[in-house]
N, C-alpha and C positions, 0 to 999 in steps of 0.2 A: 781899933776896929770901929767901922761904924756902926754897928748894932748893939743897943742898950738894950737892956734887960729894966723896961719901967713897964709899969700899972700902966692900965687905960684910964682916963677920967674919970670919974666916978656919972659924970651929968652924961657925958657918952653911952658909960653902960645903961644906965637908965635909958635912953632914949631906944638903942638899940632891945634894948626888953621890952619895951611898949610897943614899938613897930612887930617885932617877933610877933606878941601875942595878937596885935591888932590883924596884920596878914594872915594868922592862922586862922580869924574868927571870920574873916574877909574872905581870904580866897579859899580856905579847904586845906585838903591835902592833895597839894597838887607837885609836881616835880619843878627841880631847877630849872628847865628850859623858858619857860614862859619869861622868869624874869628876866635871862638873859636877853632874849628876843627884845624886848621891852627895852633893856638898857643900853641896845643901841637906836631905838628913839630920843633916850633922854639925853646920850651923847651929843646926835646932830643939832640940840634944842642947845643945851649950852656949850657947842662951839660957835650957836648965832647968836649966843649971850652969854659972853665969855664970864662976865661978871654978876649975872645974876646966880647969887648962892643957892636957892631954891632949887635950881636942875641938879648941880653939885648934889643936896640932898637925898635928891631922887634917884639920883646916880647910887648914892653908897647903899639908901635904903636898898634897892635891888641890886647890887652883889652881897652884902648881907642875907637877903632873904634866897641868892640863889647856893649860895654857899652854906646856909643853914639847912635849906633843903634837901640838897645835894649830899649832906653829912656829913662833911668837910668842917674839924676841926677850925680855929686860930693854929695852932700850933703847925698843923698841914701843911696850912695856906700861908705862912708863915716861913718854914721849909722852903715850900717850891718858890718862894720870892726870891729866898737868899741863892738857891740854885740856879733859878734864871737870870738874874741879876749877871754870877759869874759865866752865863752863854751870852749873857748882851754884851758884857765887855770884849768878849773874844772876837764879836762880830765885827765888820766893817760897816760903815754907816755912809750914807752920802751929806755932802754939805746942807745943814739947816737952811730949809726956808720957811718961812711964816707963814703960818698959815696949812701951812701942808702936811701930809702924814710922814712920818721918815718911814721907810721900809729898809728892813736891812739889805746888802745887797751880796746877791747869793748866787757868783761864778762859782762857791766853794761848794765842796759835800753840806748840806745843810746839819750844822749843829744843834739840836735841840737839848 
């Protein structure tokens, strides 16, 4: 199967504890959504820099922080991966092109 049962990094949990408390002292108590909204600015920024790591960063920092917010375990969000995972496979998909977003393609009852 593909799912291992390993530790996080240790230097990972570290970083993601720092952000945690930094965002708390930063932004308040405020809900999930903002950083959501947010995280598809930092999407369209590094798909026009595919390779700069820094957006990547920015990326994880805000689903991190919208999924902390939000109260959403690892374990959860964890869960719903391995679930969705088996609704991607069921889907039909059109031919890759580069560059582009795939959509699945949905003549069918939509599976969620």
């Amino acid at each position: 199967m593909l799912y291992r049962n390993t530790q996080p990094a240790p230097e990972r949990e570290q970083v993601r504890r720092e952000h945690s408390e930094w965002s708390q002292v930063t932004f308040g108590n405020v809900g999930p959504v903002g950083p959501l909204k947010h995280l598809s600015k930092e999407a369209l920024e590094a798909a026009a820099e595919p390779g700069d790591l820094s957006e990547r960063a920015d990326m994880q920092f805000l689903l991190w922080n919208a999924q902390r917010r939000a109260g959403i375990t690892d374990e959860q969000i964890t869960r719903a991966m391995i679930e969705k995972l088996v609704v991607n496979k069921q889907r039909e998909w059109p031919e890759p092109k580069d560059g582009e977003p795939r959509l699945h393609i949905r003549d069918k009852p939509d599976v969620r």
